[in-house]
N, C-alpha and C positions, 0 to 999 in steps of 0.2 A: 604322245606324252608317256614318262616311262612309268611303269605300276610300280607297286609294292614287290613283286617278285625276281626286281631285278634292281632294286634299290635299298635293300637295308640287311646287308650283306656284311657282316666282319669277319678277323678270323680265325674270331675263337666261337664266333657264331651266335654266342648270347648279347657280344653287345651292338648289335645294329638291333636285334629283336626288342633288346629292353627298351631303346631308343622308339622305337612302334609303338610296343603295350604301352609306354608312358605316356604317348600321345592320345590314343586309342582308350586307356583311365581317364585322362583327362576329357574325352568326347564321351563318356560316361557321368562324368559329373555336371558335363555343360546339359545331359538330359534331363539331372534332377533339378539342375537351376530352373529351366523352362517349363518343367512340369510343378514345380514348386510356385513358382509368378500363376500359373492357371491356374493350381488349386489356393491358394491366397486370393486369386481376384473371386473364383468360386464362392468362396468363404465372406467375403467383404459384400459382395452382392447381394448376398443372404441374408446377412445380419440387418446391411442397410435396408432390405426390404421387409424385415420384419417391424425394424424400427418405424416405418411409417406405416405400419399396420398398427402398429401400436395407439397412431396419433388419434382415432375418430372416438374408441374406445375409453379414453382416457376424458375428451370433450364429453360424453355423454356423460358421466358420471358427476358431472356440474349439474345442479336441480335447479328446475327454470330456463333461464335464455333464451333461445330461439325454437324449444320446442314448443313453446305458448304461440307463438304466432304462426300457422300453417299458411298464408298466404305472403305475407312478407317478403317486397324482395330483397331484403339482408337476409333474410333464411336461405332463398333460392343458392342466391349466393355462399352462402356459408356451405351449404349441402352439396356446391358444385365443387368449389374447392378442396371439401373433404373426399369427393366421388374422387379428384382426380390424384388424391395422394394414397385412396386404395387401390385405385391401377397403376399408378406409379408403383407400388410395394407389389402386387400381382408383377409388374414386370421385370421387377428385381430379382425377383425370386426365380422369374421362369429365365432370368439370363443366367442365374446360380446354375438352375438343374439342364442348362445346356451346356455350360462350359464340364459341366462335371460329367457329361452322358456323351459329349463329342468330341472333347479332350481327353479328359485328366483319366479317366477310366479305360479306354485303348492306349492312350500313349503310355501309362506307367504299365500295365501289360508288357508292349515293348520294350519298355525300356529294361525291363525285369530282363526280359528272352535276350535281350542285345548284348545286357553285362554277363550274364550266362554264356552265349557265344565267348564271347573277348576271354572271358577268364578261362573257358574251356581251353580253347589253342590255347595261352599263354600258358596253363598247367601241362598239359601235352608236350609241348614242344619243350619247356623246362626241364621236361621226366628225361626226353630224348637224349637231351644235351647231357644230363649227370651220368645218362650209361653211356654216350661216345666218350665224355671226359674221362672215365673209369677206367675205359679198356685203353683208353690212350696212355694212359699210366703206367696200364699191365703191361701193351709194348712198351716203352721204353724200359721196364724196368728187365722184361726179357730182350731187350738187345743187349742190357748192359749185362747180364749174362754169359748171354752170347760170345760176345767180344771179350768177355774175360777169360771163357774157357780157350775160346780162337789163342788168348796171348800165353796161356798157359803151354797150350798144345805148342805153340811155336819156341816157347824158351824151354821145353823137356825136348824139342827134337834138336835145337840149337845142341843142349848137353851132349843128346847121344852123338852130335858128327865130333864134339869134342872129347868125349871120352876117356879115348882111346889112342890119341893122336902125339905121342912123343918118342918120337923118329933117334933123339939121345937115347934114351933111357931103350930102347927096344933093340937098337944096334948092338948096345954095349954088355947086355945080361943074353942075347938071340943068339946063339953060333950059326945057325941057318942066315942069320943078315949081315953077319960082319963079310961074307964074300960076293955081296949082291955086286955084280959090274956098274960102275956110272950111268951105263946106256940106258938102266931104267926108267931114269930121269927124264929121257925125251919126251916122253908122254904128255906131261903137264906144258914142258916148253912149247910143243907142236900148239896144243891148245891156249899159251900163252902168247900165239905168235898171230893171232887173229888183231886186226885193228880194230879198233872200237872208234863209233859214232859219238861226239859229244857236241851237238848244237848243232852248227854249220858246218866243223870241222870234223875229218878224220883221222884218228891217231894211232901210231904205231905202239907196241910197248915198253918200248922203250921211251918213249916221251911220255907215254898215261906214269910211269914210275914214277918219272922227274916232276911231273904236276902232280900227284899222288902225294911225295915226300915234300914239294913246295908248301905243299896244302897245311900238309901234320903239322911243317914247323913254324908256321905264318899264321894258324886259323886259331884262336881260343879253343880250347879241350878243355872238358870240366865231365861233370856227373850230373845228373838230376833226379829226382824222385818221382815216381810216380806211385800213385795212392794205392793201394791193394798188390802191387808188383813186384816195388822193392826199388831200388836204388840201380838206374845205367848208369854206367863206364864208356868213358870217350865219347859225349854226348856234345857238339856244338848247335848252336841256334843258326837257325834259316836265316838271319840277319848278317848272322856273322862271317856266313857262306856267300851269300849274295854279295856284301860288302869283297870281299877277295874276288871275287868273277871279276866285277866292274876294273879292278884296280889292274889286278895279273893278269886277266884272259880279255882282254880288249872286248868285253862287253859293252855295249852302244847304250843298251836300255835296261831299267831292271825288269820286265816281260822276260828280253834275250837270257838275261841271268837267271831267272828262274827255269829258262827252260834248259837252261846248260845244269841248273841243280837237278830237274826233273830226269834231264838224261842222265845222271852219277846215279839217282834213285833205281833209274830202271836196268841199269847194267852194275847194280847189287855192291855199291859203294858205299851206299846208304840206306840208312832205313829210318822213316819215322816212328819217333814211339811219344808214348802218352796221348795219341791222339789215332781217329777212326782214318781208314789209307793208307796210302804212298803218294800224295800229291805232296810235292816241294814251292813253299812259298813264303816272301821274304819277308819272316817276322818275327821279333822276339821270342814269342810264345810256342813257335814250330821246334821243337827239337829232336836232331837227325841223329843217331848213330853211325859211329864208322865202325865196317863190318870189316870183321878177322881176316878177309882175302887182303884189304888193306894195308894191313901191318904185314901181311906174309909178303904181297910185291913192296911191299916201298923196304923191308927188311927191319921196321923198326918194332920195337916191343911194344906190346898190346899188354893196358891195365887191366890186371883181372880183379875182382872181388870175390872171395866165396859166396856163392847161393845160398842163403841161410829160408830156404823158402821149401814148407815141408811136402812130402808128395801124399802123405798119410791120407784115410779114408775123409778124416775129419775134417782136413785141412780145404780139400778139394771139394766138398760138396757146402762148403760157408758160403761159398758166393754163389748160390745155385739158386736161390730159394727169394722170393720176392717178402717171405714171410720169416719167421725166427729161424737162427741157424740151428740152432741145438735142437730147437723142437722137431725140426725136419733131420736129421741126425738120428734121432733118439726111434723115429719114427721108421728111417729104414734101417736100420739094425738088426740084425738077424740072422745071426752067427749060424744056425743048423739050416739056414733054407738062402742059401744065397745063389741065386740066379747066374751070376756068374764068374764059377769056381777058377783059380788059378788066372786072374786077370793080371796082367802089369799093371804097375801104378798109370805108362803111358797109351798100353789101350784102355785104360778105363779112361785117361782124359779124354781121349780121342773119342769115346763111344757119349761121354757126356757132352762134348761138345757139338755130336753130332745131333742128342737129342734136344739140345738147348736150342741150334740151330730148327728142328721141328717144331718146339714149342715157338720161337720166332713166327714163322711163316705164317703156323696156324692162328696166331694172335693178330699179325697183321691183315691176313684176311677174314678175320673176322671184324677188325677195326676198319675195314676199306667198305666190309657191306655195310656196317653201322652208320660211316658216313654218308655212303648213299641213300641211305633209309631215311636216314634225317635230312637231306636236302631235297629230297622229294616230300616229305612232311611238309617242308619251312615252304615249298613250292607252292602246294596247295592250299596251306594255313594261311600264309599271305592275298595268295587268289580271294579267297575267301574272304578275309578282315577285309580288304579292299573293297569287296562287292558291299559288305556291312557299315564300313564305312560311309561309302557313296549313299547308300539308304539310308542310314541317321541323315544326313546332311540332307535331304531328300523329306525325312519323317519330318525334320523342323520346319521345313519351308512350308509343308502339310500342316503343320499343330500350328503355327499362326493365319494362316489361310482359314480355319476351321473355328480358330480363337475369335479372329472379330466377325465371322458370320453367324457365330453366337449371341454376339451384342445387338449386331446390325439386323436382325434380324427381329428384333422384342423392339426397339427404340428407335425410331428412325433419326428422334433430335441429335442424337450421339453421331451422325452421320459423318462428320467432319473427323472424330477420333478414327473411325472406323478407315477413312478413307486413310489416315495417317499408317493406318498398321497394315493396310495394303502396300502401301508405297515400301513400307521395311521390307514385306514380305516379298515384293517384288526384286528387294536388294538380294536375296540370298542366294546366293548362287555355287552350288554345291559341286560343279566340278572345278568350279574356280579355288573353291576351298582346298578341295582335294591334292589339286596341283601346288599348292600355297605350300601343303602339309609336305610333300613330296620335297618342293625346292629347297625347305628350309629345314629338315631333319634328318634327309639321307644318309645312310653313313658308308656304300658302297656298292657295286655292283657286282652281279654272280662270278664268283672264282672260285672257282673248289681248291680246299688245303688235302693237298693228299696224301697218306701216310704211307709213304715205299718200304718194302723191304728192303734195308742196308746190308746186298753180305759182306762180310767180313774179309772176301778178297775179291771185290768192286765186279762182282757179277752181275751182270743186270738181266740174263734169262728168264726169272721167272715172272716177269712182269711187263708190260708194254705203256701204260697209261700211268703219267707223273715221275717220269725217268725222265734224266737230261737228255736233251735232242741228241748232242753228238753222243753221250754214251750209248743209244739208241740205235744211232744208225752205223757207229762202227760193231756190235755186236749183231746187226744186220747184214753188215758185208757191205752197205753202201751207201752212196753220199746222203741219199733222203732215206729214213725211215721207211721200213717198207708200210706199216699202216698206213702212210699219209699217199704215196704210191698206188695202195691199193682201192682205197677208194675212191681217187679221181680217176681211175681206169673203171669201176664198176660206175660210178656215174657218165662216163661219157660213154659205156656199151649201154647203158638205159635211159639216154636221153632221148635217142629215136623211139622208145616207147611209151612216150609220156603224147596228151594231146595238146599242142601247140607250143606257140614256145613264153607264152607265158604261164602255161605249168611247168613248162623245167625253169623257167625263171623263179618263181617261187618255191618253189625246196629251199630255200637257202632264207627265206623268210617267213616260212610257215612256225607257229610258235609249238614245237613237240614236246608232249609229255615228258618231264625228265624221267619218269618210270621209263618210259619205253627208250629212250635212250642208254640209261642204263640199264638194261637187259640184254642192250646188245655188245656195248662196253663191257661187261662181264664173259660174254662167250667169247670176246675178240681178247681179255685184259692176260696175254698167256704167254707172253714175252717172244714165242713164236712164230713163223710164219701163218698169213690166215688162210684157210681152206676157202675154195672157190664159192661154194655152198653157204658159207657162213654169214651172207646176207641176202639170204633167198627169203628168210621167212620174216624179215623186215620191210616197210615200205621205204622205197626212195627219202623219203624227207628225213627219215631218221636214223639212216646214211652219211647224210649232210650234215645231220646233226651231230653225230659222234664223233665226226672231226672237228668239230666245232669243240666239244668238249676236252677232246686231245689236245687240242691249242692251248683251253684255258687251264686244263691241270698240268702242265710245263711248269719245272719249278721256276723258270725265267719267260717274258715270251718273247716269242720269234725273235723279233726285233726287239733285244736287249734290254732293259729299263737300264742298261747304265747309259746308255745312248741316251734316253729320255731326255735329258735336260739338254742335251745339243737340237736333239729335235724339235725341243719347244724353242729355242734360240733362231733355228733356223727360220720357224715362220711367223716367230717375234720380229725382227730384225730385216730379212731379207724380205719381208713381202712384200714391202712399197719401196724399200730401196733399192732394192736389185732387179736384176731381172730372171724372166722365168730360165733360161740357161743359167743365170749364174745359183739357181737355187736350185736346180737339179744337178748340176756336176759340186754344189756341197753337199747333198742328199746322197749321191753316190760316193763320194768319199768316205762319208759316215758309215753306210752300210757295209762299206770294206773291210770295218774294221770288226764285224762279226765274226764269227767259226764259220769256215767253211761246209758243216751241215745248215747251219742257219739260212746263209748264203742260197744253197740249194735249192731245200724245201720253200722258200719264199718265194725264189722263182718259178720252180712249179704251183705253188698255188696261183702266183699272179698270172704265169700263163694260162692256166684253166680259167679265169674268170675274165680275162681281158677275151680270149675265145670268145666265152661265153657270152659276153657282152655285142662284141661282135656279129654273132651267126645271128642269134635272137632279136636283134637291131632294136637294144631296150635304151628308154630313153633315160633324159636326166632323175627322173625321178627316182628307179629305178635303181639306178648308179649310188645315188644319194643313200637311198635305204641300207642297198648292200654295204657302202664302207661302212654307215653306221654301226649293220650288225657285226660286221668281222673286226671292227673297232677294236673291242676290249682282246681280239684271239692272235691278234699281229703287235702291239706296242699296247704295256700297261706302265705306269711308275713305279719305284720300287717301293713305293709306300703311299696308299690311298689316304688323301684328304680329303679336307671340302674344299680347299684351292683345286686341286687335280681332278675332281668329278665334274665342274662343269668345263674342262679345258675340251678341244679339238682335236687336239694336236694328231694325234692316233689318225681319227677320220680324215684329216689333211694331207697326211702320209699316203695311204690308200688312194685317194683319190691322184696324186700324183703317180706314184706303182702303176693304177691302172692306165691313166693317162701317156706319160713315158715310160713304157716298161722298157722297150728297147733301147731307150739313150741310156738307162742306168743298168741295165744288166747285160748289156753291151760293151758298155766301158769297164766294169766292172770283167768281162773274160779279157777283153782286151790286156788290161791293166795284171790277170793272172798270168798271161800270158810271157809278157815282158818278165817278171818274175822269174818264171818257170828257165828261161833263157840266160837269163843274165847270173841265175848261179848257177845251171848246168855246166859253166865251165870249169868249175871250182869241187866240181862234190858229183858223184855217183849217179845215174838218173834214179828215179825210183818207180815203181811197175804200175806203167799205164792202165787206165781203166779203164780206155776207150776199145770197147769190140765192136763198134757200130760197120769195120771193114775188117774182120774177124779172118774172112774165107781168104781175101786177097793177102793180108798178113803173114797166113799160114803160110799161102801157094808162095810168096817172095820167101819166105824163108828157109821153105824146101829148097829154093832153089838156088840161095844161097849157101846153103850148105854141099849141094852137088859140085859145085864151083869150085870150093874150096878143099874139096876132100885131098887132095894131093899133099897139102898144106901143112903141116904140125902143127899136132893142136896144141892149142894155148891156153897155158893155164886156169881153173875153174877157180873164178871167184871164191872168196872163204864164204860160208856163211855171213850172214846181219843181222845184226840186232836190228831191235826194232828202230825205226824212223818213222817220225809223225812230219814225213815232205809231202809237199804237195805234188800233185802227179804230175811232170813235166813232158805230157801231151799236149797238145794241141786247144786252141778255144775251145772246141769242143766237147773237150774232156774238162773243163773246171764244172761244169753243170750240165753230170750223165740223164740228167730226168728232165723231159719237157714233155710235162703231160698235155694231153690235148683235151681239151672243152667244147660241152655245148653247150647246153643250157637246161634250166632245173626246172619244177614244177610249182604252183603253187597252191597248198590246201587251208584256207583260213577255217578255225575252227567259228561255227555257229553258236550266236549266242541265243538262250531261252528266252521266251516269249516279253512283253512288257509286264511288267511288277507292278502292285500298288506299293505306296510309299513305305505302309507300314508290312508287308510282307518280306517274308523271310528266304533270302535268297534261298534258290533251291541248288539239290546237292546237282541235277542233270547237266547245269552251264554252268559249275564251278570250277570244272578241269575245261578246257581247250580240247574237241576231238579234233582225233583227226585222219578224215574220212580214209577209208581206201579204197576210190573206185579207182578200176583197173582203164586207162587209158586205150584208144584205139587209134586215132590217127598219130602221125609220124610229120606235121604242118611245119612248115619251118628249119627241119634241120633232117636232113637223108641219113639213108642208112650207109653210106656212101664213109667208107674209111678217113675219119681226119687225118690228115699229115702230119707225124707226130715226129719230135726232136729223136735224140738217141734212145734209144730202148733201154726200158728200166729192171727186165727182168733177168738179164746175164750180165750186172753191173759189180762183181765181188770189187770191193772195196782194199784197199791195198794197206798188207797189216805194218 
């Protein structure tokens, strides 16, 4: 059954919470109903039993009657009668001062201490939320900063290449330039004489001209504003680009189109403005500029505006400041003591933008530990309420057990009521409730929102955790990320020293502290390669675990959520209709259409666990458990419901991954492969990644160069711009990483002793430990090198 700690999850964080405490209020008031019904019966018992104390006293004070006759038997009688309505009132009384001595007097105790707890963490964890919401603020408001000095710095450097630049006017007043020969000319030709890559095709420059000037006089040109910056020139929308691809440049798809605008972006055709990048994509709202080289090759006039945008001291520091302009103005002012004398206007942007960039950084990691802080809070506040929960439900089933052995206990005639409040009390059933409370108020399960640093020219170095996979691992050099690389190579060098193989089977299901997860997430979070050392002083499981975490703070996961809905089609649809081939070659189709790091890194995961599975010869259950955990770290939707939390679909996937892993990632190189070949005849190769035959390589191509040496050599390629092809090597080379697997350990943390009902969980089993004893046999899996795919650690990625 899943707890509280992995079920009331949003993602802004307070409202799966509120969604709890409002349940958890309401099991505070169901306490004072129940203890209100004991102290009212308390009360009603008492009164009633005073009242026939009342009755004998009230008889006596009649003069005469039956005290004249001492032997009479209507006296007897009468005296029996009254005997038995003052032990009747004695045992009213004595069920009053039981109900009030074995209820009502312990249970509002607890119930006092319970709502005390609940309202504690709810204030706690409230306080949390208002300081990450805060500082979430102050980043954003220092990125926009940021970005504005970025766009500052870029349109004063933009000025200075223009400055100075009028070739008329410099000839004609120059006598040194009126006798310059033609020949100087060549310079820019030579470098205009390179072809450029645009899509699939390559282009001379002479055709990039003629599609250049197609373009200007075919595409909408207008202007647009943007807020703080001012007013571009020669601005068209990404829609209106995209639209001309399809039409003029026999694009097939709007994908192809985009990436034919992506390629004009990155061979400096274009630039987007009013927005954060250089990604090109087909929508009204994108709007691209066309840059000055443009009008210089196509030869047509470029609209200028004057810059009415001032460089002044005042002017530049108004957007700096998340607080009043002026006041921050007024503040650094300081004509006799100025730090730095004789600055330009543009090394002063330059030096602003660099510290506004500092002040970034250190805001977001300070925002990045606050959220750690707080989801290790909400970790344990949850653990906790849950355990408190369980115990109310627990304390009640107690306060009616205790309620009519109070009764039953003074009166036996009552036995039949008594026997009735047995039978309730036998009804309750407090983990059944608990599950109730769970299935019907969840609002999601554990996914960290993580705040990245954006730089301003799409760097991703100084961070590793909650970066896009493929920005990831192309600033890695290679197809999988190397975090995810590195720790299935330090789990399979320590799985031979775990004991047996159902302790390295569990690692992967032991539940770890998220402190100590993130502590090691923080020594790893460094955008870096990781030093060999740097999980030495961590145990195995939370190892495991921190890839566990890297999956789940992906801003997408592995497997797409825009896939999502095919995938739930898939095993809507095909599961009784079709057959298991016809669902696994749709499975694999689907998959194809991820990015090639997605691609990758899935493979190596599934091959380390299908291993895994393997060597440890772990059974269904087993199997079962693991998809369920890696469930939410491979396939989530792009927006959690309550339709979407109780779906499978995720653990269905898995389950088939681990099942066919080779018919789909098989087909799958296959299928690159075909690729790779059938436009290799059309376009360039582009530089293989496979060095798995590195040495034989070399020796053939020494020795084709010996061969040839008599030969005339033949001209040296130009230079390339970038291409984002895929490598046209071999099967082998569409997925350089195939980690090898054994198998994990398992350490389930110990829970404290048995509680009485009304006790107060204690703090010792409110975290999960989890043990470190150091393992000694090696049962199960040798020390004996596993046969690993191609090698992942001389894999550069091709730029």
């Amino acid at each position: 059954m899943a707890g509280f700690a992995t079920s009331f999850w949003s993602s802004d964080y307070a409202g799966g919470l509120g969604v709890l405490f409002g349940k958890l209020q309401q099991g505070v008031q169901e306490n004072q109903q129940i203890l209100n019904v004991a102290r009212l019966r308390a009360d009603a018992e008492d009164t009633y039993g005073q009242s026939l104390a009342t009755i004998g006293p009230a008889t006596d004070r009649i003069p005469g009657g039956f005290s004249s006759d001492e032997g009479a038997s209507t006296r007897k009688a009468f005296e029996g009668v009254r005997g038995e309505m003052d032990a009747a009132a004695s045992s009213h009384r004595k069920i009053a001062s039981n109900i009030r001595e074995l209820v009502v007097s312990p249970f509002s105790r607890w119930c006092e201490a319970h709502a005390a707890r609940v309202q504690n963490s709810q204030d706690d964890l409230q306080s949390r939320i208002k300081i990450h919401d805060k500082q979430a603020d102050a980043v954003r408001k220092f990125r926009s900063q940021y970005y504005n000095k970025c766009r500052l710095v870029e349109d004063i450097e933009e000025e200075d290449k223009l400055a100075f630049q009028d070739p008329q006017n410099e000839s004609a007043t120059s006598p040194k330039l009126k006798n310059i020969p033609t020949i100087k000319m060549s310079e820019p030709d030579e470098a205009e004489q390179e072809p450029i890559d645009i899509g699939d095709e390559t282009y001379q420059p002479e055709q990039v001209k003629r599609i250049l000037t197609h373009m200007l006089e075919n595409i909408t040109i207008g202007e647009t504003r943007v807020p703080i910056l001012g007013t571009y020139q020669n601005v068209s929308s990404g829609a209106d680009i995209t639209e001309y691809i399809q039409k003029h440049m026999n694009a097939s798809s709007v994908s192809y189109a985009e990436r034919i605008g992506q390629d004009m972006v990155n061979n400096n055709f274009l630039r987007l403005v009013g927005n954060v990048g250089n990604t090109f994509a087909n929508s009204t709202r994108m709007n691209y500029q066309w840059k000055p080289v443009v009008f210089q090759i196509t030869g047509i006039p470029e609209k200028k505006q004057t810059l009415v945008r001032s460089t002044t001291a005042m002017s530049s520091d108004s957007v700096d400041s998340p607080v009043g302009a002026v006041g921050e103005y007024l503040a650094g002012w300081n004509p006799l003591n100025n730090p730095y004398p004789n600055e330009t206007p543009a090394e002063k942007l330059r030096r602003e933008a660099r510290e506004s960039d500092d002040r970034y950084k250190a805001s977001v990691r300070k925002l990045d530990s606050l959220r750690c802080n707080l989801e290790e809070a909400m970790v344990d506040h949850l653990k906790f309420m849950e355990r408190c929960e369980l115990d109310r439900l627990k304390a009640i089933k107690s306060v009616i057990l205790d309620f009519s052995g109070a009764i039953s206990n003074v009166i036996p005639s009552l036995q039949s009521t008594v026997d009735n409040m047995m039978l309730f009390q036998e009804t309750v059933q407090p983990l059944g409730d608990l599950r109730y409370l769970l299935e019907n108020y969840r609002t999601g399960q554990f996914v960290p929102r993580v705040q990245t640093y954006e730089n301003y020219y799409n760097s991703v170095d100084e961070q590793t955790f909650g970066v896009d996979l493929e920005a990831r691992a192309r600033s890695d050099r290679k197809r999988v990320p190397i975090i995810v690389t590195t720790v299935l190579t330090f789990l399979d060098n320590h799985y031979p020293d775990l004991e047996g193989d159902e302790a390295r089977r569990g690692i992967w299901l032991v539940d770890v502290p998220l402190a100590a997860t993130h502590a090691l997430r923080a020594a790893i979070n460094t955008g870096k390669s990781i030093p060999q050392d740097a999980f030495d002083k961590f145990e195995v499981p939370v190892v495991a675990s921190v890839l566990k975490l890297y999956l789940l703070e992906l801003p997408d996961s592995l497997v797409s959520s825009h896939v999502y809905e095919i995938i739930k089609t898939i095993y809507s649809t095909t599961a009784t209709d079709a057959s298991e081939e016809t669902r696994i070659s749709v499975i694999q189709s689907t998959l194809g259409q991820l990015r090639l790091a997605n691609i990758a890194t899935l493979d190596a995961i599934t091959t380390h666990f299908t291993r895994l599975i393997e060597l440890t010869s772990a059974d269904e259950q087993y199997i079962a458990a693991l998809a369920q955990t890696l469930a939410p770290c491979i396939l989530r939707p792009r927006q959690e419901s309550s339709l979407t939390m109780n779906e499978r679909y995720a653990y269905r996937l898995i389950r088939d991954l681990f099942a066919h892993k080779d018919a789909i990632f098989g087909e799958l190189k296959r299928a690159s492969t075909l690729t790779h070949s059938s436009s290799g005849a059309n376009r360039p190769r582009a530089i293989s990644t496979d060095e798995s035959n590195r040495r034989a390589h070399m020796e053939e191509r020494q020795r084709a160069i010996a061969a040839n040496r008599s030969r005339a050599a033949s001209p040296a390629p130009s230079p390339r711009s970038h291409r984002r092809d895929r490598s046209s090597g071999g099967p082998e080379t569409r997925f350089p990483v195939a980690t090898s697997t054994a198998s994990p350990t398992e350490r389930r943390g110990t829970g404290g002793a048995a509680r009485n009902s009304l006790e107060v969980p204690g703090g010792a089993d409110a975290t999960p430990v989890v043990d470190g004893a150091k393992p000694n046999g090696t049962a199960g899996l040798s020390r004996k090198p596993v046969e690993r795919g191609v090698q992942l650690e001389d894999k550069p990625m091709d730029d």
